[in-house]
Structures are given as structure tokens and as C-alpha cells.
C-alpha positions as CSV (number, residue, x, y, z in Angstrom):
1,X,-54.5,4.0,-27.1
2,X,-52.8,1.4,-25.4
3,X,-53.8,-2.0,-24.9
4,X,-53.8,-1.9,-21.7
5,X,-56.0,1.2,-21.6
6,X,-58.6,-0.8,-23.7
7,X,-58.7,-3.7,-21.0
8,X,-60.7,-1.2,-18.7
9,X,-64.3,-1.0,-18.2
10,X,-64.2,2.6,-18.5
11,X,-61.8,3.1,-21.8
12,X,-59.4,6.1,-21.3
13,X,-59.4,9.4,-23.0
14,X,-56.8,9.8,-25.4
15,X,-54.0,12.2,-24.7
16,X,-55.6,14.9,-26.8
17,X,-58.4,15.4,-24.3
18,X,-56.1,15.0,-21.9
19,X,-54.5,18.3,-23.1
20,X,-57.8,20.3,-23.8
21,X,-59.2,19.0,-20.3
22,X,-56.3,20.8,-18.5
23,X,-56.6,23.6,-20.8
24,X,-60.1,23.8,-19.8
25,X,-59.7,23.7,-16.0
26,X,-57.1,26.9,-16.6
27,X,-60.4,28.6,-17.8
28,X,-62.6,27.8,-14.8
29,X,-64.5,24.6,-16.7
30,X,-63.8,21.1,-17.3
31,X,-65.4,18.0,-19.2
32,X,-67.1,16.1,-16.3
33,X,-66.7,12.9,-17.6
34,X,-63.0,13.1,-17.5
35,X,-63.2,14.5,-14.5
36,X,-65.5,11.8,-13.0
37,X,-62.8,9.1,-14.9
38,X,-60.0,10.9,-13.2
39,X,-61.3,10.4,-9.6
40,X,-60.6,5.8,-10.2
41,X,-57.9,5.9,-12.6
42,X,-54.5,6.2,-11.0
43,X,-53.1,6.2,-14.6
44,X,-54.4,8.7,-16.5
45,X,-54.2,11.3,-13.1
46,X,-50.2,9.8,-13.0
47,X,-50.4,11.1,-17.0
48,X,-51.9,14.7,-16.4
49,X,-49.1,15.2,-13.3
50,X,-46.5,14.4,-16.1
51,X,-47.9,16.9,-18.2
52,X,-47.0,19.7,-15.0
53,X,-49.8,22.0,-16.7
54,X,-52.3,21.4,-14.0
55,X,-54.8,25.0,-13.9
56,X,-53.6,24.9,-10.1
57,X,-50.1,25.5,-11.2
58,X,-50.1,26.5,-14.3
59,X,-48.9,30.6,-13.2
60,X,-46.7,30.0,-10.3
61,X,-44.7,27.5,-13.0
62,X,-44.5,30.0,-15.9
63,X,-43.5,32.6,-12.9
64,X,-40.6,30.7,-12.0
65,X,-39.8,29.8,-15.4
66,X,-39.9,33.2,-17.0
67,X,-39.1,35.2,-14.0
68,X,-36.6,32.7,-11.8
69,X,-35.5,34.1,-8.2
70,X,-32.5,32.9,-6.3
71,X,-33.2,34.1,-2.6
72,X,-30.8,35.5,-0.7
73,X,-31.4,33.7,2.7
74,X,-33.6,31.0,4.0
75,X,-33.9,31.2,7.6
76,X,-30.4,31.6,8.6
77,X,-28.8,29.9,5.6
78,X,-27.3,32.1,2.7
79,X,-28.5,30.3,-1.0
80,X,-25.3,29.7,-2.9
81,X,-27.5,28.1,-6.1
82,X,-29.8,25.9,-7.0
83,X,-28.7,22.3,-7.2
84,X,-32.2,20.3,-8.4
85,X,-35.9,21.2,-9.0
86,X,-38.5,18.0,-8.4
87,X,-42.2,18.2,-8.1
88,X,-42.4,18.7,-4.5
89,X,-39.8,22.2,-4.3
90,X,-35.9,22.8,-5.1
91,X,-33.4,22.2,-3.4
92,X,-30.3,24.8,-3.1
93,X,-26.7,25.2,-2.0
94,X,-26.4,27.2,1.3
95,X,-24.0,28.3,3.5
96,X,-24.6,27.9,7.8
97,X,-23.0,31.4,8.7
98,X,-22.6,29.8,11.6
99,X,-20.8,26.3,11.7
100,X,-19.4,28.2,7.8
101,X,-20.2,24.8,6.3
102,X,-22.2,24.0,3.4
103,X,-25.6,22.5,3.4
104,X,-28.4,21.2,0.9
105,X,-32.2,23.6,1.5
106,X,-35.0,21.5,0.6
107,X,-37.5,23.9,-0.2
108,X,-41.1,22.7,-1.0
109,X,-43.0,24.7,-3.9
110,X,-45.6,27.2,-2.2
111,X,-48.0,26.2,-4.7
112,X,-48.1,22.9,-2.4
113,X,-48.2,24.4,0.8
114,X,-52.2,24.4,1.0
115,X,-52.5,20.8,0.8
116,X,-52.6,19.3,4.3
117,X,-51.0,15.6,2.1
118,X,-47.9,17.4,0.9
119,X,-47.5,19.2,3.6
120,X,-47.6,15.4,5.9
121,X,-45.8,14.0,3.2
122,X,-42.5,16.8,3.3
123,X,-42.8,16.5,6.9
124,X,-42.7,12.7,6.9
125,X,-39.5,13.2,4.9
126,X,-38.0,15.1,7.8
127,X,-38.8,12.7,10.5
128,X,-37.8,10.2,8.4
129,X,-34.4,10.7,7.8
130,X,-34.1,12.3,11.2
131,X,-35.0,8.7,12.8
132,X,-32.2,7.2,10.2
133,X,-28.6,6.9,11.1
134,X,-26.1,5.4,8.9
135,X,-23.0,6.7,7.1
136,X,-24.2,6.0,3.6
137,X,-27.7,7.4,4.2
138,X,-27.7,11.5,3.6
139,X,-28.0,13.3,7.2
140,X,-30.4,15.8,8.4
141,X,-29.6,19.2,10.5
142,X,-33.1,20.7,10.6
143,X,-36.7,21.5,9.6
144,X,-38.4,24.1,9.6
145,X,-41.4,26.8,8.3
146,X,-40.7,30.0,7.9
147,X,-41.9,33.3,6.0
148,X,-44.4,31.3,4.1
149,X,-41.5,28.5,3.3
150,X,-41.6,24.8,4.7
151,X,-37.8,23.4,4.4
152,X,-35.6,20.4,5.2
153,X,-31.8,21.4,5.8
154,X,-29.4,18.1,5.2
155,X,-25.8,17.6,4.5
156,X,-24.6,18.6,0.8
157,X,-23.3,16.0,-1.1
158,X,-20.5,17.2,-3.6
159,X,-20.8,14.3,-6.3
160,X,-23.0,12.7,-9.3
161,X,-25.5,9.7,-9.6
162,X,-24.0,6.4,-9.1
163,X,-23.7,6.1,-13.1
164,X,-26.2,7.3,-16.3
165,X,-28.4,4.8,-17.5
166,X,-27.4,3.8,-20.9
167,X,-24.4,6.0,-20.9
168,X,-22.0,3.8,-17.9
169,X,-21.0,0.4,-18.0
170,X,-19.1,-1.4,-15.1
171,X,-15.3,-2.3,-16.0
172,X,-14.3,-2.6,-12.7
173,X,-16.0,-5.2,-10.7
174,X,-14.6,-4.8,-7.6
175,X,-15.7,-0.7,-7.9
176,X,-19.1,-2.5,-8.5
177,X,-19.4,-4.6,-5.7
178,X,-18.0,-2.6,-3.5
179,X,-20.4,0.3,-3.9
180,X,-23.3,-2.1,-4.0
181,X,-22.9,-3.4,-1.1
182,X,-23.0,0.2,0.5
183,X,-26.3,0.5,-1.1
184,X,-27.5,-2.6,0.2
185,X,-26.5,-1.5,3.3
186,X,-28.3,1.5,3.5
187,X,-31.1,-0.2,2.4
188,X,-31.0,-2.9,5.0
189,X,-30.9,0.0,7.6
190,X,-33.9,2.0,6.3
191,X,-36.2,-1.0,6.5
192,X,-34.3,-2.6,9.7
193,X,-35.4,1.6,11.1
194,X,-38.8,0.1,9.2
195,X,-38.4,2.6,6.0
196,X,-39.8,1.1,2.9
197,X,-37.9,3.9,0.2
198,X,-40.4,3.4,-3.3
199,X,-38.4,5.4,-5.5
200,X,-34.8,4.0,-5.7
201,X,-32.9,5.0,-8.7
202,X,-29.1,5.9,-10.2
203,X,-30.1,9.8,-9.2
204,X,-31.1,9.0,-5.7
205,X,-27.6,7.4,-5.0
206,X,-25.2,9.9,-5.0
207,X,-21.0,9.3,-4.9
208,X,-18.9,11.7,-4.0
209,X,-14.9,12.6,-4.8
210,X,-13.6,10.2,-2.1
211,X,-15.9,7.5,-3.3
212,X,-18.3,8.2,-0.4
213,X,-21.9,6.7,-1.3
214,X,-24.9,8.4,-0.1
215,X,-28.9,7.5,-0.5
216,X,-30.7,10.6,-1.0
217,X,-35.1,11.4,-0.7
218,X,-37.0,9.6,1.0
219,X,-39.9,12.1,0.0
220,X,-42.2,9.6,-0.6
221,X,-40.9,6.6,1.9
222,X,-43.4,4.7,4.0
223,X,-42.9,3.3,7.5
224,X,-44.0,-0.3,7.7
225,X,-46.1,0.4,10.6
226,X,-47.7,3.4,9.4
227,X,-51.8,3.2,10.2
228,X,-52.9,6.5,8.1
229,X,-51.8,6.7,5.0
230,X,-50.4,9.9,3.0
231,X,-51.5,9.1,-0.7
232,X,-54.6,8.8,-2.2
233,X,-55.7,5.6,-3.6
234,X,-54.6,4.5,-6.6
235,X,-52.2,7.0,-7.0
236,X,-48.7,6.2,-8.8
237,X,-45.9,7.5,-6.4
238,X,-42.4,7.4,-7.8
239,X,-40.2,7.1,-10.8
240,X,-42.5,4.4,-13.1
241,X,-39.4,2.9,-14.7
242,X,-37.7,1.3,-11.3
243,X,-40.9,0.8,-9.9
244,X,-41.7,-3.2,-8.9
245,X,-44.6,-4.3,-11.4
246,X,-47.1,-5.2,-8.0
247,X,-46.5,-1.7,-6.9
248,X,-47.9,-0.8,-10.4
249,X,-50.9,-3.3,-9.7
250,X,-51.9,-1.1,-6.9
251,X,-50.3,-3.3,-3.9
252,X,-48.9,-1.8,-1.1
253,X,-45.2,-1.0,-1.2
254,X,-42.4,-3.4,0.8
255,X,-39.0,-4.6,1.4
256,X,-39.4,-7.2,-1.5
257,X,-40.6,-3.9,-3.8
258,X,-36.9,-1.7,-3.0
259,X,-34.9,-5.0,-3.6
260,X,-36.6,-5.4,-7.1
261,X,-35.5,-1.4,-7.5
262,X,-31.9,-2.5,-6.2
263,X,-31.8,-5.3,-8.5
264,X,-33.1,-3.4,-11.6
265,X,-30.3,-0.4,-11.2
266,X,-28.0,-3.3,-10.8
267,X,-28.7,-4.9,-14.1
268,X,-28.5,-1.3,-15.5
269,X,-25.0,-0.6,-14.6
270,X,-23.6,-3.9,-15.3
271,X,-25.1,-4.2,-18.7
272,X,-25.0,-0.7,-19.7
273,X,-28.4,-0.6,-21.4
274,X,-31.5,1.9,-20.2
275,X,-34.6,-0.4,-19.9
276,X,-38.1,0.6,-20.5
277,X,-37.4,3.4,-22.8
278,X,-41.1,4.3,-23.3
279,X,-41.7,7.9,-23.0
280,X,-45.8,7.5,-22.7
281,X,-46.7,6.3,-19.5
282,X,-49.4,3.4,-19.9
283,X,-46.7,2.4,-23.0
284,X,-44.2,2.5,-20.4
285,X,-46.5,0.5,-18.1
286,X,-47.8,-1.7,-21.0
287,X,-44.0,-2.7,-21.2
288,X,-42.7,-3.0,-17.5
289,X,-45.7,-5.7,-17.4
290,X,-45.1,-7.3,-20.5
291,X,-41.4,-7.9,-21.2
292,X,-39.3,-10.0,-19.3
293,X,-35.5,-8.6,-19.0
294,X,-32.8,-10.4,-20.7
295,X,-30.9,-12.9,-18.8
296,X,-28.0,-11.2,-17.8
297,X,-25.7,-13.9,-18.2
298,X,-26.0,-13.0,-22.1
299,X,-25.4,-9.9,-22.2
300,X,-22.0,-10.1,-19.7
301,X,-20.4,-13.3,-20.2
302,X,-17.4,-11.5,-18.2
303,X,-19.1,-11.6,-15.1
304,X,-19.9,-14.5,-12.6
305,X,-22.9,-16.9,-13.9
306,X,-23.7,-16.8,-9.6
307,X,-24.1,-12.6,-10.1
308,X,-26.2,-12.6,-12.8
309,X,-28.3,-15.2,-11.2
310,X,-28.8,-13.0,-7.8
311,X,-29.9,-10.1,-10.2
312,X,-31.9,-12.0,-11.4
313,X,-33.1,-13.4,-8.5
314,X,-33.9,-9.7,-7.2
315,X,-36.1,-8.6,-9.9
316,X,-39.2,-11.7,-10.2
317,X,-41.4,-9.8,-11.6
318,X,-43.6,-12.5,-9.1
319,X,-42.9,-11.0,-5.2
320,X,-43.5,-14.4,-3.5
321,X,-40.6,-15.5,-5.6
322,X,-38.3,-12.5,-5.6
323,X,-35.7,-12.8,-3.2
324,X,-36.0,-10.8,-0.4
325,X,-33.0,-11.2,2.5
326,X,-30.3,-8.4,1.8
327,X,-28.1,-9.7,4.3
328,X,-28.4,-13.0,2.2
329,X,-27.3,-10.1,-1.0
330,X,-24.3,-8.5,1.0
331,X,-23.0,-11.8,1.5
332,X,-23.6,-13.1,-2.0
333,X,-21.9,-9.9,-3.0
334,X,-19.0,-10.3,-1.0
335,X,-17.9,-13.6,-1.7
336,X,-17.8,-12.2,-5.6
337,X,-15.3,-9.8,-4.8
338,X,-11.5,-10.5,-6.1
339,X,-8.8,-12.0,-3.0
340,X,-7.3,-9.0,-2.9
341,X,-10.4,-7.2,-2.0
342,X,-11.8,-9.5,0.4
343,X,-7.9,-9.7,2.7
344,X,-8.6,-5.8,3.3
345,X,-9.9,-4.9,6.1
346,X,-13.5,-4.8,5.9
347,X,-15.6,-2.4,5.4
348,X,-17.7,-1.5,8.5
349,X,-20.2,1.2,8.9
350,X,-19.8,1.7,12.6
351,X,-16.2,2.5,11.7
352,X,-16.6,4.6,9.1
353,X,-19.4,6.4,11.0
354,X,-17.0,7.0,14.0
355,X,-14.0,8.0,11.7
356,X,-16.4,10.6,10.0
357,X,-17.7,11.8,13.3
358,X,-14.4,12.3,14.9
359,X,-13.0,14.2,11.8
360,X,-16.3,16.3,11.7
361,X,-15.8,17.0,15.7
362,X,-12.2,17.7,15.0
363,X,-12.9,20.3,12.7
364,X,-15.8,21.5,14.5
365,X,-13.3,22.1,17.7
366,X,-10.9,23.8,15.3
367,X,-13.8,26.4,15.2
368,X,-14.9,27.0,19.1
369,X,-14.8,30.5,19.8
370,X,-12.0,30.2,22.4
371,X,-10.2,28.7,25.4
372,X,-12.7,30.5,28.0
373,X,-15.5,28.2,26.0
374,X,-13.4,24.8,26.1
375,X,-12.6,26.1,30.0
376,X,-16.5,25.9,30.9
377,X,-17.3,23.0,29.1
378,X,-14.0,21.4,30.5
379,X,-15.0,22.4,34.3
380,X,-18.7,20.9,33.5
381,X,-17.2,17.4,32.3
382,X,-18.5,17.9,28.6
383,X,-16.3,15.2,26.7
384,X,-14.0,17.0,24.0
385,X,-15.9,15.6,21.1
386,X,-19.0,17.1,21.8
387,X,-18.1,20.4,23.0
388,X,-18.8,21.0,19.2
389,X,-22.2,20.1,19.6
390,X,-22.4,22.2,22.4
391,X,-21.4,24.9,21.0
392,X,-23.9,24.6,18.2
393,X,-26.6,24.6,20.3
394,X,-25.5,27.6,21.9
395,X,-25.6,29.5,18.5
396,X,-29.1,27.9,18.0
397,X,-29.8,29.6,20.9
398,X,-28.7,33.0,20.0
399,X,-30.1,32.8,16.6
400,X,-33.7,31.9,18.3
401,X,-32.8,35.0,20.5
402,X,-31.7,37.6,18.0
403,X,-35.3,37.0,16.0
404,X,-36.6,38.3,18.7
405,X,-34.0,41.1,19.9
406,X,-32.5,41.4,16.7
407,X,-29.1,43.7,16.9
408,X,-26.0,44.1,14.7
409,X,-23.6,41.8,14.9
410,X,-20.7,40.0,12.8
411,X,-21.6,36.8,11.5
412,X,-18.4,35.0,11.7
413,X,-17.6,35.5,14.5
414,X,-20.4,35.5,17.1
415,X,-20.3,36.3,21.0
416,X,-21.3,33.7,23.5
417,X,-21.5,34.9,26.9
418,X,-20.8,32.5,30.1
419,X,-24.2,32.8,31.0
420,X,-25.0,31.6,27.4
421,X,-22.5,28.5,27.3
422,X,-24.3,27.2,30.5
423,X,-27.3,27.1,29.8
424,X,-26.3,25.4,26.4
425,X,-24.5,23.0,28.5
426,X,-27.5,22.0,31.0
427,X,-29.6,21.5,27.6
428,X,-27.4,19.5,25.7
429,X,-26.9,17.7,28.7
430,X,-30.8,17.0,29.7
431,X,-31.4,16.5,25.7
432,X,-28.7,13.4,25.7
433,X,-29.6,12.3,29.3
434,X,-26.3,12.7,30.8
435,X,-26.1,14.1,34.8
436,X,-25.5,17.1,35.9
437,X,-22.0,18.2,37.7
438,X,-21.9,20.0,41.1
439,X,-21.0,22.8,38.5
440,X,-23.9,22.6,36.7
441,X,-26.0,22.5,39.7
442,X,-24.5,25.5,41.1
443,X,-25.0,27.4,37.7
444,X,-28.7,26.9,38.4
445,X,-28.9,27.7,41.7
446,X,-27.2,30.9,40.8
447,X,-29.5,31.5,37.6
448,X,-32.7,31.4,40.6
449,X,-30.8,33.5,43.0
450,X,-30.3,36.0,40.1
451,X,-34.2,35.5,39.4
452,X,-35.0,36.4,43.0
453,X,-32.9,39.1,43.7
454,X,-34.1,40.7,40.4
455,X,-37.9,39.9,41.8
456,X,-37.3,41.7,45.1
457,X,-35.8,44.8,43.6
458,X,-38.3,45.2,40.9
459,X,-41.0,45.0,44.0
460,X,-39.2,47.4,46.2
461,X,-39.0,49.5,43.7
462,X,-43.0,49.0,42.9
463,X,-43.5,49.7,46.3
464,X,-41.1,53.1,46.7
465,X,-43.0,54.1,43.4
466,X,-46.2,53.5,44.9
């Protein structure tokens, strides 16, 4: 036993009865006293969630191992493969039969679903990301619950981590830097959108072919203003190794928290070691508590004495002390970068938002179903880049529809009638508050004229009939 496990009033059970106490709850039973040590010890119930034996789970886990099903479709979106499997669900590679681009499914385990918390908790991850918009911060399309399945559909990242712990050292600096700074900045926009993250690591910072940096789940993020919370108390929520040591103590999770995680993955890459290699948790805790990192000036003499010191700077084990500006980090990290770097033009998320939008649109337009579409959206002064958008919604429409009047029809390449583009227009239009055209307005008028006339015939007909 550990000794911080021996510093409690109530000592903790050994991992042994750790092991026969879940064993026992499989059978229906359970040593109380564990049980009633469970209920204030955020440690040992972070241990037996490690184990992922609970009795609650135990046979929809060893269904899925021994018996593993790839559905075919998830709403409207045909599963490819699975691309990662968490403790909350799995998330798979799918295909929008619609907009024929790929998408990432974020599917939470049904085992879960009875739990009103993880059910708050996937949906908070939803409205989340939904409420954040920046180009280095993954995007969300939908939500949604369906057949017994709660989901999150986002944009699929083709890439890998930033780098493996222990396994990838920095060589370029500049490579360094530059990608920092795009994880700074995402950062700085989730807590200016007041999003504290709590589980930054390598694996939630994806990179993709072009060099395009992404932060990925914000499963278990927390808004700043939050008044209910969506954990129980003195539960452990994240990954334990990048976790800030107060967050450990059982203090509330904030801005200085993430920048100690920044800092730490930071000191990871540059040096190229994996810290805290403690595969028991309270050894793992014991250590994260105990040992102070190594200056990082000694391990890379290469690099700038003023770098090492702002990593350092980042993870102070002591928050009060920690720094805690990330504009004050962006610009530390800028001024480190070579000449040549720094006469480039700069790098500016606006820009590269609007660059990626108007390519996106561009190839979204490339798709519309024809020129009697781009006509009606032309008459109705819908600007060219979001007759995309429009036409989306008009899909989202028909898909709503055909669940209802379902009929055969080709996927690819699916009919919009005028009648249907319209209406897509009006409620794109009301959605975004932009005006209606005389156009518009007359499209309505016609759609209640329509409404009428069929009202008086199907009453003169009621009438004739009676």
C-alpha cells in the first residue's frame, strides 16, 4: 500500500480486495465496508473504474469484446470503421450520403445511457463544442438520439497525436513553436467561450497531412459559469498523468489547471521523456505530488534558457504561482521563433478560418443539384457562399421527411423540389436573421393561398358528401 493511502483515516483496501469486491458485486453481494469506503474515497472508486470490470458492465464489455459489431448505419450516416473506443462510447468513420463527405460518430456505450450524469455529461459535450468556433478546435455537425443510440457527429480528422510520449523529440523548433502556439490558441478560445478543457493531452491534439492542428473531446470540459455540477464529489475526471496536482487535491478545475496540462505536454515533446510512468494509480498519484520535474534547461541545452523557463513557469505545481496569461505564452512563443519565421506572414485564425470556409463552400457549390437550385436561391438574394448551406438544410429537411413517408430513392443524388428549396430558404434565412425578399414573401403568400384553396375544396367536398 502506498504511503499516501496510509495517511487516511480510513486506510484503503489493497488491490486484492479490490478485485474480489468487484467479483463479488458480479454475483449479486458485496463487502459493505468497501462499499461504505467507496462512497468518500475518490481514489480507490478512480482505481476500480481502471479495472473496467464493474458487475454493471461486466457482459455488455465481454459482448463487445467477444462478439464485436460494426453497424451499418447510424441515423443517416454509413459506419466506414471504428476509429477509437474510450469509456464513455466509440467513435467511428462515416460517410454523410448526403454532403458524400466523411464524418467522425461519437457513439456513447448503451450501458451508460441509464444514467441521467452521462447522459448530461455527452450532451454537455455537444453544446460545448457547438458554442466553440475556431479553426484549430474540431467542429460539430449534429447530435442526436436515435434507435436506443445518443451520438455526436463532428468533422473527421485524418492524422495522429501531436507526437508519442517517450517515443518523439522536437528537432525542429520552429515545427514546435509553431504548432504550439495553435494549441495555445485554441485553448485561449475555449476559456475566452468560458470552457475549462481538464483532460489535455498528446491524443487529444490531433495534426493532420497538411499540418492542420486540431483539439479534440471536450467530454468532460466545464463551463466556468456552470451552477450544477455533472460529477460527483470527489471523483477523478481525466487522464491522472496531465492532470494539475490541485485538481488531484480535489479543487475545482480552471484556466491556471489546462495551462499546467499545456505546459506538461510541452516539456514532454521537447525533452522526449514520458513522465510519471507509474502504472498504479495512488503510485502514480504518490509521484505527480512528490517529484518535482527536472529543470528543463538540463535536459535541452539546445534550446532557449527563456523557453525552458516559461515551461517551467506553466507547470508550479503551486497555482497562485503558476503562470496563467496565454496571451502573455503566444507572445513568449513567438518572439522564440527563428527571423525567417517571424517575416512570414502571420499566422491568423480569422484567415485561416475564412480560407477553409471558402474552400469548404467552394466545394460544397461544386455539389448543388443544379442551375434551377442556384436560379431560386439567386432570385431570393442568398449570397453564393451559403447556397451550400442552404442546400444542406434542404436535405435535412427531406431526410426528416422521408422518416416519416419513407420511399425509394437514390442516395446520391436526391430530388429537391421548388417548393422544397423555398421553404429551406425562408429557414435558413429566419435561423441567421437575414430579411426576407419580395420573393420570399410572395413564396409565402402563395404557400397560404395553396392552404386555403386546398381547405375550401376539402369542405365542399365534405359538404357534397354530406
Amino acid at each position: 500500500m502506498s504511503s499516501y493511502h496510509t495517511t487516511l483515516a480510513n486506510s484503503c483496501p489493497d488491490e486484492q480486495a479490490l478485485f474480489e469486491y468487484v467479483d463479488e458485486l458480479a454475483e449479486g453481494s458485496g463487502d459493505k465496508k468497501i462499499q461504505e469506503h467507496l462512497e468518500t474515497c475518490h481514489l480507490c472508486q478512480k482505481h476500480i473504474s481502471d479495472m473496467e470490470n464493474l458487475a454493471n458492465v461486466v457482459n455488455s464489455v465481454c459482448k463487445d469484446l467477444i462478439n464485436p459489431q460494426i453497424p451499418k448505419k447510424i441515423g443517416k450516416y454509413r459506419i466506414q470503421s471504428i476509429i477509437d473506443e474510450g469509456g464513455m462510447g466509440k467513435v467511428w468513420k462515416a460517410v454523410d450520403p448526403y454532403l458524400d463527405r466523411p464524418v467522425a460518430i461519437k457513439v456513447m456505450k448503451k450501458h451508460l445511457l441509464g444514467e441521467q450524469r452521462n447522459r448530461e455529461r455527452f450532451i454537455r459535450e455537444a453544446q460545448t463544442l457547438a458554442h466553440l468556433d475556431h479553426p484549430n478546435i474540431v467542429k460539430i455537425y449534429s447530435c442526436g438520439f436515435e434507435s436506443q443510440e445518443m451520438y455526436i457527429v463532428m468533422e473527421f480528422i485524418e492524422g495522429k497525436p501531436l507526437f508519442t510520449p517517450g517515443k518523439s523529440k522536437v528537432t525542429h523548433l520552429d515545427d514546435f513553436l509553431m504548432l504550439t502556439d495553435r494549441v495555445a490558441a485554441a485553448i485561449e478560445a475555449a476559456h475566452a467561450g468560458g470552457v475549462i478543457h481538464r483532460d489535455l493531452k498528446p491524443n487529444n491534439i490531433m495534426v493532420d497531412s497538411r499540418g492542420w492542428l486540431k483539439l479534440l473531446d471536450f467530454g468532460i470540459s466545464r463551463q466556468m459559469d456552470m451552477s450544477t455540477t455533472l460529477t460527483y464529489t470527489g471523483e477523478l475526471l481525466g487522464t491522472v498523468k496531465y492532470m494539475a496536482p490541485e485538481l488531484i487535491e480535489g479543487e475545482e478545475a480552471s484556466m491556471r489547471s489546462d495551462i499546467y496540462s499545456f505546459g506538461l505536454i510541452m516539456y514532454e515533446w521537447l525533452s522526449g521523456k514520458s513522465l510519471f510512468q507509474q502504472t498504479q494509480l495512488a503510485s502514480l498519484i504518490d509521484q505527480i505530488r512528490a517529484n518535482d520535474l527536472i529543470p528543463l534547461q538540463e535536459i535541452r541545452t539546445d534550446i532557449p534558457i527563456e523557453l525552458a523557463s516559461l515551461i517551467n513557469n506553466m507547470t508550479l505545481k503551486d497555482p497562485q504561482k503558476r503562470l496563467c496569461d496565454l496571451k502573455i505564452i503566444r507572445n513568449s512563443l513567438n518572439t522564440f521563433k527563428s527571423p525567417e519565421l517571424n517575416t512570414q506572414e502571420p499566422w491568423c485564425p480569422q484567415e485561416v478560418s475564412f480560407t477553409a470556409a471558402h474552400d469548404s463552400n467552394n466545394q460544397a457549390n461544386d455539389k448543388l443539384p443544379n442551375k434551377h437550385f442556384q436560379a431560386l436561391c439567386e432570385k431570393r438574394k442568398v449570397p453564393k457562399e451559403d447556397m451550400a448551406k442552404v442546400y444542406e438544410l434542404a436535405l435535412e429537411m427531406q431526410h426528416s421527411l422521408k422518416s416519416i413517408f419513407p420511399r425509394k430513392q437514390k442516395e446520391s443524388k436526391p430530388h429537391l423540389s421548388s417548393f422544397k428549396v423555398k421553404k429551406a430558404i425562408r429557414k435558413y434565412k429566419k435561423k441567421h436573421g437575414h430579411k426576407l425578399t419580395l420573393a420570399d414573401k410572395l413564396d409565402l403568400i402563395g404557400v397560404l393561398l395553396t392552404g386555403i384553396i386546398f381547405l375550401l375544396i376539402y369542405l365542399a367536398f365534405s359538404l357534397f358528401r354530406a
